[in-house]
C-alpha positions as CSV (number, residue, x, y, z in Angstrom):
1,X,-18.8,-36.1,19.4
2,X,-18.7,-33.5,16.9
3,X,-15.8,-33.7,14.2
4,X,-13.2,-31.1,13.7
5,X,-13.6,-29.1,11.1
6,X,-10.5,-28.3,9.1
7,X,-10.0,-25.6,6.5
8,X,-8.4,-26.3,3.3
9,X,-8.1,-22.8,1.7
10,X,-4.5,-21.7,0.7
11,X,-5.2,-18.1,0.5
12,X,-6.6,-17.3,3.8
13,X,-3.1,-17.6,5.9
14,X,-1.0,-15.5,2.8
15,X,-4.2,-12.4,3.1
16,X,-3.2,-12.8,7.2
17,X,0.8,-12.9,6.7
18,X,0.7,-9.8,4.2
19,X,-2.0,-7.8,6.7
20,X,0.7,-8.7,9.7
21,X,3.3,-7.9,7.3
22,X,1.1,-4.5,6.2
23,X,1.0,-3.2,10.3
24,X,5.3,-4.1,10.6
25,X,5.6,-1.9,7.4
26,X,3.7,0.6,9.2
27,X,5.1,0.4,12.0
28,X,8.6,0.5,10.0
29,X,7.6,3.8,8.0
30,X,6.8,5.4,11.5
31,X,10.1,4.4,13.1
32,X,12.2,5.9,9.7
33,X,10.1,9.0,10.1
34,X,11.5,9.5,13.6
35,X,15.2,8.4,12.8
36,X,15.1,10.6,9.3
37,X,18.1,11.2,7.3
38,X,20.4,8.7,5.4
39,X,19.1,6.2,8.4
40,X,15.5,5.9,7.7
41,X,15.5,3.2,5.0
42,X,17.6,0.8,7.1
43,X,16.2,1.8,10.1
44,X,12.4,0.4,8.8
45,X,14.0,-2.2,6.9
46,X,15.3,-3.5,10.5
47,X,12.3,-3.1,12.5
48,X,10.6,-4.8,9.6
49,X,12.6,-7.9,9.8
50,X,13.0,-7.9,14.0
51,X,9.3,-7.6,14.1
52,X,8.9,-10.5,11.2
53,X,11.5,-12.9,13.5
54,X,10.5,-12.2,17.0
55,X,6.6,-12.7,15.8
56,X,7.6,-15.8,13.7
57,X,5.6,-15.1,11.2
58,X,7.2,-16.8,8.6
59,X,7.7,-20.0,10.3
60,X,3.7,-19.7,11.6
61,X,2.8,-19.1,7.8
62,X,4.8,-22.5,6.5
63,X,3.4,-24.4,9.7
64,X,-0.6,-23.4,8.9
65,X,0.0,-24.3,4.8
66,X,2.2,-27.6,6.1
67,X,-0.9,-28.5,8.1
68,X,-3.2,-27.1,4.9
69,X,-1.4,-29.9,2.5
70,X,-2.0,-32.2,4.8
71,X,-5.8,-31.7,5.7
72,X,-6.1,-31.6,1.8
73,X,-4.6,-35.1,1.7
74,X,-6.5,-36.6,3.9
75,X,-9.4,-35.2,2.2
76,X,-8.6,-36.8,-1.2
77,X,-7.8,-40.3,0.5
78,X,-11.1,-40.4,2.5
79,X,-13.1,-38.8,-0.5
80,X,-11.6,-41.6,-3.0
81,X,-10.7,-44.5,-0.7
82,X,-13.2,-47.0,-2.0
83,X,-11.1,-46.8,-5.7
84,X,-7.8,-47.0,-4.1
């Protein structure tokens, strides 16, 4: 059976958050174009965090580095478990 391969890299899930957080501002900046006025700033700044809490993003982004610390553990523990 083949083995699971795991990634360790701690950059790779912030380069997707900020590109998912990169469309939302977008998305944001189209939506305050539309409102205009006194209203656009808080109007993008709102879609920006909706967007950010009905996605989950944030709490998809701690899971994936959670998991990250722990495939590194495991790692270290099997690569130096003869010395232990």
């Amino acid at each position: 059976m083949k083995e699971e391969r795991r990634s360790c890299s701690k950059v790779k899930p912030w380069i997707y958050f900020l590109l998912e957080l990169t469309i939302y501002s977008s998305f944001g900046a189209v939506i305050g174009m539309l409102v205009g006025g006194h209203f656009a700033l808080p109007a993008a700044v709102i879609v920006i965090v909706l967007a950010l809490y009905k996605t989950k993003a944030i709490s998809r982004l701690e899971r994936v580095l959670e998991r990250t610390d722990d495939v590194r553990k495991t790692k270290i523990k099997q690569r130096y478990e003869a010395h232990i």
